[in-house]
C-alpha positions in Angstrom: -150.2 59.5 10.4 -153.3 58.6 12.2 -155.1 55.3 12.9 -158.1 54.0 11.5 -158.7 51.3 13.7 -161.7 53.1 15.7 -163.7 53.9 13.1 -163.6 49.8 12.2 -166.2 48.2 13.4 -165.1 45.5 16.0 -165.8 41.9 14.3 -163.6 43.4 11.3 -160.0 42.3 13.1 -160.9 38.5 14.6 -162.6 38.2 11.3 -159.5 39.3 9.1 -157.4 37.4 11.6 -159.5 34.0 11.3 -159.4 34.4 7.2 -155.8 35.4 7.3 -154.7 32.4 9.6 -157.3 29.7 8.1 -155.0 27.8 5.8 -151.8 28.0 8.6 -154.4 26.0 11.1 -155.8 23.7 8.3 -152.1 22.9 7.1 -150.8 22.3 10.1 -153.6 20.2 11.5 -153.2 18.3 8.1 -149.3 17.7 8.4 -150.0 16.6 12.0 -152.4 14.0 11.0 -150.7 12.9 7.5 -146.9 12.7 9.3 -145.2 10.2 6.5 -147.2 12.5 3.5 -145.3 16.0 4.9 -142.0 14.2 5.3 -142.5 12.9 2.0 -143.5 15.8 0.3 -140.3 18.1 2.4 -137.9 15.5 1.1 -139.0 16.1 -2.3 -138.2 19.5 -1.7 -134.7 18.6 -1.1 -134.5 19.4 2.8 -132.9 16.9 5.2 -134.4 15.4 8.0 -137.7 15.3 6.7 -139.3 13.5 9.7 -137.8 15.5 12.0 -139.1 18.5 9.9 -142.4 17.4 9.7 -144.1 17.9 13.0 -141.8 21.0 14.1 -143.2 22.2 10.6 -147.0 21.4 11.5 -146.8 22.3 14.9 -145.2 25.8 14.0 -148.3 26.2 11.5 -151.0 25.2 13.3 -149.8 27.0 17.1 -148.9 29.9 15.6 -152.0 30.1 13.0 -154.4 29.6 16.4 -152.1 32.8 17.8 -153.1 34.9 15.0 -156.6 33.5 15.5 -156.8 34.4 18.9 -154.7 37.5 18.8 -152.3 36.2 21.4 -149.1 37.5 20.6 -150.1 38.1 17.2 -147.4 40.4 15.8 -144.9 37.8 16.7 -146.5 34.9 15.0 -147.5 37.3 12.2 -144.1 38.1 11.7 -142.8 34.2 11.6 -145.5 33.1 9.9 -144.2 35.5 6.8 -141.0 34.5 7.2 -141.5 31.0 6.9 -144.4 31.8 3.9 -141.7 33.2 1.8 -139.4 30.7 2.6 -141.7 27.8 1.9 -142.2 29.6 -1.3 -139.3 29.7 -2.8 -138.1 26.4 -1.8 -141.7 24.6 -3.1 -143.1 26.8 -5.7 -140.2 27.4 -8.0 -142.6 27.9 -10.9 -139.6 29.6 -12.5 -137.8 26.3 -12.3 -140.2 24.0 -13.9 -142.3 22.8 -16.4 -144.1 24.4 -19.0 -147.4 22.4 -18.2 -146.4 23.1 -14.0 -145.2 27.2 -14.1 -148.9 28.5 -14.4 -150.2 27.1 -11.0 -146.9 27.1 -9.1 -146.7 31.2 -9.8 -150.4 31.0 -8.9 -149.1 29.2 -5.3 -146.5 31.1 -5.4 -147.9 34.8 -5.6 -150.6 33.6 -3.3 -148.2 32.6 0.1 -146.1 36.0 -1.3 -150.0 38.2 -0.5 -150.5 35.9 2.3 -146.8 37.2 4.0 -147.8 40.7 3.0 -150.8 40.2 5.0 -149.1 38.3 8.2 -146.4 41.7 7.8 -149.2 43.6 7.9 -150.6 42.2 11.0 -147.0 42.6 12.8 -146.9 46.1 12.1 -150.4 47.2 13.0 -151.4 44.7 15.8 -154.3 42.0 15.9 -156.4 45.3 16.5 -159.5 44.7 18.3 -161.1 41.4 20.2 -157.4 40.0 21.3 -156.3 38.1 23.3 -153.1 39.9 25.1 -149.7 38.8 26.7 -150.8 40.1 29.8 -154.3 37.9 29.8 -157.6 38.8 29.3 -159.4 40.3 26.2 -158.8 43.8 25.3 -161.9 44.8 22.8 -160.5 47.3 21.0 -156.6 48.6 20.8 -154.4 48.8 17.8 -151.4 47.1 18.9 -150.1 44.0 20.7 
């Protein structure tokens, strides 16, 4: 199987990566910043140690949504970042598990972090493609893998 990644035109992969890790930096900046609202709202969700939780949680979402960004080590957060998408999912959008009135927009929530993962599983197997930033340092402008 060959790769398409040259015939892409450069601004494609930071672009995709930037859309793809948007809501990881946003959320996490927001849990930083609203502290008692994510323990709050992870206790709710029946986990312990909610304030503990809560800025591991956010700090995980926004350092590892800037990696994607960036492309620094991009498979690796790509990967973790869809792990913990499809955990969060089934832990906070249950919409099998509640009301009537509540199922429509918790699948909707639901299906969206499950495309999301699909795209962050994505990005570990094919690499933050071109404009990265590599383990080694530096920017590499165009390669297909980490």
């Amino acid at each position: 199987m060959t790769s398409t990644a040259s015939s892409v035109p450069a601004f494609v992969f930071p672009l995709a990566r930037l859309l793809l890790a948007a809501m990881f930096v946003q959320s996490g900046f927001d849990k930083l910043t609203h502290l008692d609202a994510t323990a709050a709202f992870i206790a709710a969700g029946g986990l312990p140690l909610a304030p503990v939780m809560a800025p591991l949680v956010g700090a995980f979402e926004l350092l590892a949504g800037l990696a994607v960004v960036v492309g620094w080590q991009a498979r690796t957060a790509g990967l973790l970042l869809a792990l913990f998408t499809l955990v969060a999912s089934f832990l906070f959008h249950r919409y099998w598990a509640v009301h009537a009135e509540q199922a429509f927009t918790q699948q909707l929530l639901f299906m969206k972090n499950v495309a999301v993962a699909g795209g962050m599983l994505l990005l570990f197997a094919a690499g933050p493609g071109a404009l990265s930033l590599r383990v080694r340092g530096g920017v590499e402008s165009r390669a297909a893998g980490d």
